[in-house]
C-alpha positions in Angstrom: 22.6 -15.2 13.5 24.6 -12.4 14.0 23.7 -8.5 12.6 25.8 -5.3 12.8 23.4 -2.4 13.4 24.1 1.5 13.2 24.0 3.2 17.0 24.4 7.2 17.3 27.3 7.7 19.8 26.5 10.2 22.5 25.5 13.3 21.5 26.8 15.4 24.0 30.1 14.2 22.4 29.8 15.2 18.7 32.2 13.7 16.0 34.4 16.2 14.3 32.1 16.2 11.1 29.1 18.4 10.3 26.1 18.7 8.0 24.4 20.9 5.7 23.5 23.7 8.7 27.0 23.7 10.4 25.8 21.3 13.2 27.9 18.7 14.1 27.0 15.7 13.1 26.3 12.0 15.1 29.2 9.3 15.0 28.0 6.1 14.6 29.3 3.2 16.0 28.5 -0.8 14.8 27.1 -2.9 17.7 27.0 -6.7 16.5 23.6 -8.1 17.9 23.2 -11.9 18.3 19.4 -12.8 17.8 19.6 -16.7 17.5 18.7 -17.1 20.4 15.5 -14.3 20.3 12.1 -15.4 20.8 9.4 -13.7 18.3 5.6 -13.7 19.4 2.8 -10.5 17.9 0.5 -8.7 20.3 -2.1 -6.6 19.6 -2.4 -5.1 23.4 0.2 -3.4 25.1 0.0 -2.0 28.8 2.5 0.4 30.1 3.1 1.0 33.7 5.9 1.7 35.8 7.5 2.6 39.5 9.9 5.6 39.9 13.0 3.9 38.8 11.7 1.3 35.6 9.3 1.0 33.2 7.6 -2.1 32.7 5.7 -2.9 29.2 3.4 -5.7 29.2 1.9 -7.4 25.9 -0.2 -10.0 24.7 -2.9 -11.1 22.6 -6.4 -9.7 22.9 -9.2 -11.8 21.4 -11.9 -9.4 20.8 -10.1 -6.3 20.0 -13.5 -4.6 19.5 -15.0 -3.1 22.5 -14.5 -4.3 25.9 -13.1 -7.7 26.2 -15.1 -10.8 27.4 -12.4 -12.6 28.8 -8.9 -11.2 30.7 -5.8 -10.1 27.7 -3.6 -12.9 28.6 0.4 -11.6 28.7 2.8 -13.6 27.1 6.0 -11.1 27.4 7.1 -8.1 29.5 9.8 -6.0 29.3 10.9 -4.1 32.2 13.8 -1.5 31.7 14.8 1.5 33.2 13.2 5.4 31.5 16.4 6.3 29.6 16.4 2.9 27.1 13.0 3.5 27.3 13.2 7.0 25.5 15.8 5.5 23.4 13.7 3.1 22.4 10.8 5.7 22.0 13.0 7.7 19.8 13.7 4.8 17.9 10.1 4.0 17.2 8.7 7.7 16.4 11.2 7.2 13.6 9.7 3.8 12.3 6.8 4.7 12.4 6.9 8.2 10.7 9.1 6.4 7.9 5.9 3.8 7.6 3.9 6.7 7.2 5.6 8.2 4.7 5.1 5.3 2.8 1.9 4.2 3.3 0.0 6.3 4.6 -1.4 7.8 8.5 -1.7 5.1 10.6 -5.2 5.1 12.1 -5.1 3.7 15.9 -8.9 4.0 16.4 -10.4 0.8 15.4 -13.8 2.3 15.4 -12.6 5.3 12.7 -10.9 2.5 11.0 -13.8 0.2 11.1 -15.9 3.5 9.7 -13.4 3.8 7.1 -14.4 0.8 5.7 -17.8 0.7 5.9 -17.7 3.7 2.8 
């Protein structure tokens, strides 16, 4: 399946157009994406480390996501890329996630507060 998403151009370079407080605003350009092929799998652990030149995120699925784990997080995908996608990509989820928030509601990532929460 093919999808046409919305990319800001570079922002050092700004299009001719500006907004509301006289700043120039973003060009966008359309990047068709082919996800056919794309392989979809949830994780509820993530581990982030990295060398000088790439960042390397690790997920998988942890089976006791309360207190420390009995047996080893098994990883099942890892994405290595270099630091600027990676504050692209960053970027890109502040935004989600301050959109979902908007919507619904904080985000708690404590489980413990969350588990509290529930318990009143």
């Amino acid at each position: 399946m093919s999808k046409t998403t919305d990319v800001e151009k570079d922002p050092v370079r700004p299009a001719p157009e500006a907004t509301a407080e006289g700043q120039p605003a973003p060009q966008r350009q359309r990047i068709e994406v082919k996800d056919s092929g794309a392989v979809s799998s949830y994780a509820n652990f993530c581990r982030v480390t990295g060398t000088p030149e790439e960042l390397i995120v690790d997920f998988g699925l942890n089976p006791q996501p309360v207190g420390i784990p009995s047996e080893p997080v098994v990883i099942t995908q890892r994405i290595v890329t270099n630091y600027f996608t990676a504050k692209r990509m960053l970027h890109a989820l502040q935004l989600t996630i301050q959109r979902h928030e908007e919507a619904f509601g904080v985000l708690e990532t404590d489980i413990q507060k969350r588990l509290v929460g529930r318990r009143t």
